[in-house]
C-alpha positions in Angstrom: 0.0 0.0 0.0 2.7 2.5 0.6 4.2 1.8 -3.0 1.5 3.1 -4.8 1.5 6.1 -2.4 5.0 6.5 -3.3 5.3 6.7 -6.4 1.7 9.6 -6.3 4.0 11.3 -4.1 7.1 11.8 -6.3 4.1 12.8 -9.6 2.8 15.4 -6.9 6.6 16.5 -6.4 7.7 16.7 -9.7 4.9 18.3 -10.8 5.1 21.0 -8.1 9.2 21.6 -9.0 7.9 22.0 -12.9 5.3 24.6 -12.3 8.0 26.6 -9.7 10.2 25.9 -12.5 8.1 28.1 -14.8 7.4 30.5 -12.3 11.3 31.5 -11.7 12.2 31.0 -15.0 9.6 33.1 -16.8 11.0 34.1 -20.4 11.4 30.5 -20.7 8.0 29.6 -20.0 6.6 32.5 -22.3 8.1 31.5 -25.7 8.3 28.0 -25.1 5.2 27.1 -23.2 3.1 30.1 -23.8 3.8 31.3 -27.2 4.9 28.5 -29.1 1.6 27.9 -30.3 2.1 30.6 -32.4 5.3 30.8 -33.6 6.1 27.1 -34.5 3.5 26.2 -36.7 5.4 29.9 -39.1 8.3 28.4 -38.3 7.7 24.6 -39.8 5.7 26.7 -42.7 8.1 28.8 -43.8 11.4 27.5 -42.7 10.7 23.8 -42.4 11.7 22.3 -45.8 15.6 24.5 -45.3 15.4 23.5 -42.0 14.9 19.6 -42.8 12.0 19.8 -40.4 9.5 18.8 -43.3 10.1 17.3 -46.7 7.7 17.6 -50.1 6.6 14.2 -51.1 3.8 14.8 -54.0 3.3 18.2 -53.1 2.5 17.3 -49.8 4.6 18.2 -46.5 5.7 15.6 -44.0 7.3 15.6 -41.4 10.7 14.6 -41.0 12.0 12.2 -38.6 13.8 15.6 -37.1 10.5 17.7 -37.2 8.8 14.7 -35.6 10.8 14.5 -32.7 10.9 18.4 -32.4 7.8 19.1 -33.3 6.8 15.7 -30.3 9.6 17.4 -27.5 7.6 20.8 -28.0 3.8 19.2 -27.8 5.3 17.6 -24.7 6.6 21.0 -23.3 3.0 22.8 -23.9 0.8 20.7 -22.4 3.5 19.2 -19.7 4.1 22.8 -18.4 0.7 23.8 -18.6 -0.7 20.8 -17.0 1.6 21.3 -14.2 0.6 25.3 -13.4 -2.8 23.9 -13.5 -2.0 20.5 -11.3 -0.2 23.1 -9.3 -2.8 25.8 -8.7 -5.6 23.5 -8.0 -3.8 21.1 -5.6 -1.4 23.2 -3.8 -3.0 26.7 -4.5 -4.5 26.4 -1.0 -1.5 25.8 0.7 0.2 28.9 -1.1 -2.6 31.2 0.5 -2.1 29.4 4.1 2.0 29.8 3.6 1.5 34.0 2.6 -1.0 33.9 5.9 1.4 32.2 7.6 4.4 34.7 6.8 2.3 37.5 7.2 1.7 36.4 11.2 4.9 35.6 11.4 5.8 38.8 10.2 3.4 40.7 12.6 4.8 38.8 15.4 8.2 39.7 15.0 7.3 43.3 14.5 5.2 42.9 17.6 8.1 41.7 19.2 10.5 44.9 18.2 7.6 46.8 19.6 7.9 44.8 22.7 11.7 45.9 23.2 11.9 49.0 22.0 9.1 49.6 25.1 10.6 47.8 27.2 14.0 49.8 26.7 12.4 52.9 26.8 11.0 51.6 29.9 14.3 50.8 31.4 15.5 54.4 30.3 12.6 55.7 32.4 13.5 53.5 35.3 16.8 54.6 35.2 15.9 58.6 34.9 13.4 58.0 37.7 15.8 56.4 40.2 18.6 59.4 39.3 15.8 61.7 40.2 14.6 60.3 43.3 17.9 60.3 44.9 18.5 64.3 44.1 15.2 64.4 45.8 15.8 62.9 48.8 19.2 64.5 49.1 17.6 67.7 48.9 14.8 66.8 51.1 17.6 65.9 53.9 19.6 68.9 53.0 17.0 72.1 53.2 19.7 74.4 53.1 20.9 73.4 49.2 19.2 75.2 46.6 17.8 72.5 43.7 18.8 73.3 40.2 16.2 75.3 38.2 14.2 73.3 35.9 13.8 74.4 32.5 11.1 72.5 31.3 7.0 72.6 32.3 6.6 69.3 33.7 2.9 70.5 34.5 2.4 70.7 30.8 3.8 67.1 30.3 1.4 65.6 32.5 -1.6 67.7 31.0 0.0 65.5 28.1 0.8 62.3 29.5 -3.1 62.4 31.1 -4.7 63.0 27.3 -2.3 60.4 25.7 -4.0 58.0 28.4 -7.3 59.3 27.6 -7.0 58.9 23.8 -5.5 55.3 24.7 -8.9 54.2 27.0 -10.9 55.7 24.4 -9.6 53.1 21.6 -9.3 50.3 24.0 -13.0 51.4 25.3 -14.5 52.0 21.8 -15.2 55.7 22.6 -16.2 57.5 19.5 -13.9 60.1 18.6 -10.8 58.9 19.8 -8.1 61.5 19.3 -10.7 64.5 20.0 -12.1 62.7 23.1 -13.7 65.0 25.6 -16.6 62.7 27.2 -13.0 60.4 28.7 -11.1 63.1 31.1 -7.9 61.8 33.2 -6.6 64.0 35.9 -3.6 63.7 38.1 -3.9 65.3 41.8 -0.6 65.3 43.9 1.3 66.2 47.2 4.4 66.5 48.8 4.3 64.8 52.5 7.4 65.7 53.5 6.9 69.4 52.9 4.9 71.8 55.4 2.2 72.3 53.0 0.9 68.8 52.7 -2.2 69.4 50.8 -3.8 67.9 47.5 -2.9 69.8 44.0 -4.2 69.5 40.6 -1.0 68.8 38.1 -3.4 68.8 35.6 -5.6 70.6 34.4 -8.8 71.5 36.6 -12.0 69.9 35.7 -15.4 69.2 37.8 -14.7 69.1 41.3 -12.7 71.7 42.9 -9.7 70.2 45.8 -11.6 71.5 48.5 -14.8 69.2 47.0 -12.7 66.5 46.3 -11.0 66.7 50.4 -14.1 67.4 52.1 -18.1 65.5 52.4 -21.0 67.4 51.3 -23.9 65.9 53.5 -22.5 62.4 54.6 -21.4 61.7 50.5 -17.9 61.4 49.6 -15.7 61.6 46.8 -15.0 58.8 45.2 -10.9 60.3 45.2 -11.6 60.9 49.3 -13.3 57.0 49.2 -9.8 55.9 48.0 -7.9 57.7 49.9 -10.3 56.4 53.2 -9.8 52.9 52.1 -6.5 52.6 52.1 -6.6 50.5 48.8 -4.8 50.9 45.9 -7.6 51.5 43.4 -11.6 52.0 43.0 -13.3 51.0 39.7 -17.1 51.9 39.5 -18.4 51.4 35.8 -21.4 53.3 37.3 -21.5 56.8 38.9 -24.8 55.8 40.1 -24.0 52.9 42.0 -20.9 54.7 43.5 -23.5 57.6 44.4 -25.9 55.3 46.1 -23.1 54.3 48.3 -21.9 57.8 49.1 -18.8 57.4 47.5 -18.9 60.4 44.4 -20.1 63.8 44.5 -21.5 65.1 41.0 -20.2 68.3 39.4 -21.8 70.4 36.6 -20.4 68.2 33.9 -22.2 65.6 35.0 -25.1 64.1 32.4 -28.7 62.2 33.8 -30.1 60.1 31.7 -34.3 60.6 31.2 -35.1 58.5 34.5 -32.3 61.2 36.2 -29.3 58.4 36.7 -26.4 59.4 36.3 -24.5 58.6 33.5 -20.7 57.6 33.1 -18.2 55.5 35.1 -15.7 56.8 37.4 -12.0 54.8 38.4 -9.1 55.7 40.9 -5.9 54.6 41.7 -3.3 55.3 43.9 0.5 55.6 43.6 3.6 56.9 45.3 7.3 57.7 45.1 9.5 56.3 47.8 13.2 56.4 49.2 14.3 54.5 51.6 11.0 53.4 52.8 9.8 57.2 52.7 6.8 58.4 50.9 7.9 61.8 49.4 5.1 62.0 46.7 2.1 61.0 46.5 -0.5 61.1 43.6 -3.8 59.7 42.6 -4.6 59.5 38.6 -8.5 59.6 38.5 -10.2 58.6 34.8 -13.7 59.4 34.5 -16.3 59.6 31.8 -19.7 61.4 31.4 -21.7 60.6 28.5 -21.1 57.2 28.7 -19.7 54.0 31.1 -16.4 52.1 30.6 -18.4 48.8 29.6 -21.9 49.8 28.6 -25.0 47.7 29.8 -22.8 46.1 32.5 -21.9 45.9 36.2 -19.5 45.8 38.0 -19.5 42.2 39.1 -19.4 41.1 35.3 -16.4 39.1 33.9 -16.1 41.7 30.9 -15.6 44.9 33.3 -13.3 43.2 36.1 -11.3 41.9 32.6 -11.3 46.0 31.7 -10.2 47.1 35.6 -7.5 44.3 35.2 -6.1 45.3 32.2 -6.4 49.1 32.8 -4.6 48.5 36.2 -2.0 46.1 34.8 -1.3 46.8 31.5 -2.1 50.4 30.5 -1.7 52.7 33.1 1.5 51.2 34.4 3.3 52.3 30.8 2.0 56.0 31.5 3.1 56.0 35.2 6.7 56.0 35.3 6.8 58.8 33.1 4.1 60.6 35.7 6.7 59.9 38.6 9.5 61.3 36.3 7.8 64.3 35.2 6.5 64.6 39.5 9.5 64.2 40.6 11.0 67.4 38.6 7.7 69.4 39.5 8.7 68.6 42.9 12.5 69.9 42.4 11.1 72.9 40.9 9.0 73.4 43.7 12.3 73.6 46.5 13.9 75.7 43.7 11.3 78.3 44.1 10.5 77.6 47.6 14.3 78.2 48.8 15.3 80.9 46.4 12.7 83.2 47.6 13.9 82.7 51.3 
């Protein structure tokens, strides 16, 4: 049984080499296979009887032994190397389009992979800035009569940036419409400095909704959902409903708010917490809070439902962390600026 197999085998091979054959070797397959049709039956009517490919017997032509075999070798070549580009196409045509799909994911994978390093060296390069910058801080901290370089740049400004790159990123993930002019997504960053006399919240970003004072303080038993966190002592808080999180007392409305017709409130709301340390010492802290008005993170669900805890999961493990070194960088020379200005006025 395996002879017969064979032998079908080395046909199916042969066949296969002859059509790729043609394929690479093109010019070759045009005049001989492809036009040959046309220019040998001129070439045994004009030139046949010089070329001993046909003789006259009774004014008749014949064929030659010579223009016989020729004339044979080329009938062989025409429907041999067409019968293999058909063979070819219609046996192995499917495995050509599974091969190109194949190399294209292989392709895709290996550019995801250079994607994949290049972040994670411009993560390292981050890490690296960051830890530089944390130890001026905490020498300067430790040393309140040195005066801290000036710093040229706005880092203010670069986390208004930072904060709209991440909302433009939630939008896409999320499937908010209008992704790069997203206003119904708003990420803020509020910050302070523990180790300084004046150990109150700031906005680094820019202000929207609440003020600090009603963010810091209750309004009739309710709470903000940034005071909630901060209450908690948890890391984050993820509400894919404003109203549910208002039920509990844990967010306070401002005027951008929007109610839907049965006067719900509309949108989701999500905190989390971070800090800067050095030697076990908190010297910043911050709080990035992403909310959204017009509509929630995962519409239509809850938050008990596999598809938003997947979200909160992936926003708190895979997103935000990308955005946050570069938060604690541009933090930690807001901070520097801060003694710079502090101290120089002294």
């Amino acid at each position: 049984m395996s002879k017969p197999r064979n032998e079908k085998q080395v046909k199916s091979n042969i066949l296969t080499l002859l059509a790729q054959f043609q394929r690479t070797h093109w010019i070759f397959t045009l005049i001989f296979v492809n036009l040959s049709a046309v220019w040998l039956p001129i070439l045994y009517t004009f030139l046949g009887v010089q070329l001993k490919l046909v003789t006259i017997v009774d004014q008749s032509s014949q064929f030659t032994p010579l223009g016989s075999a020729i004339m044979a070798v080329f009938l062989l070549i025409i429907f041999g190397g067409n019968g293999a580009l058909i063979y070819d196409e219609k046996v192995n045509g499917k495995n050509l389009e599974f091969k190109k799909l194949e190399d294209e994911l292989l392709e895709q994978k290996e550019s995801g992979l250079v994607l994949r390093d290049l972040n994670s060296s411009a993560n390292e390069i981050c890490e690296s800035k960051l830890s530089t910058l944390t130890d001026q801080l905490d020498f300067f901290i430790t040393h309140s009569e040195e005066i801290p370089p000036v710093i040229i740049s706005n880092p203010r400004r670069q986390l208004d940036s930072l904060a709209k790159e991440l909302s433009i990123c939630l939008a896409g993930l999320l499937k908010f419409q209008e992704r790069r002019h997203v206003t119904e997504l708003f990420t803020s960053i509020i910050y302070r400095f523990p180790e300084e006399n004046d150990k109150d919240w700031h906005w680094a970003t820019t202000e929207r909704g609440l003020s600090i004072s009603g963010l810091t303080s209750q309004q009739g038993g309710r709470m903000s959902t940034f005071q909630y966190l901060l209450q908690s002592k948890g890391h984050s808080v993820f509400k894919n409903s404003k109203q549910v999180a208002f039920d509990a007392n844990q967010y306070i409305p401002d005027n951008e708010d929007e109610y839907d017709e049965d006067g719900k409130l509309k949108g989701s709301i999500a905190c989390f917490q971070f800090d800067i340390k050095k030697n076990n010492k908190t010297i910043i802290e911050f709080v990035v809070s992403i909310t959204s008005y017009a509509q929630q993170f995962v519409q239509g669900m809850t938050d008990g439902d596999e598809v938003v805890k997947n979200v909160r999961y992936n926003l708190e493990r895979v997103v935000i962390p990308n955005y946050i070194v570069r938060a604690k960088i541009e933090l930690c020379l807001l901070y520097i600026k801060y003694l710079n200005e502090s101290r120089s006025s002294q």
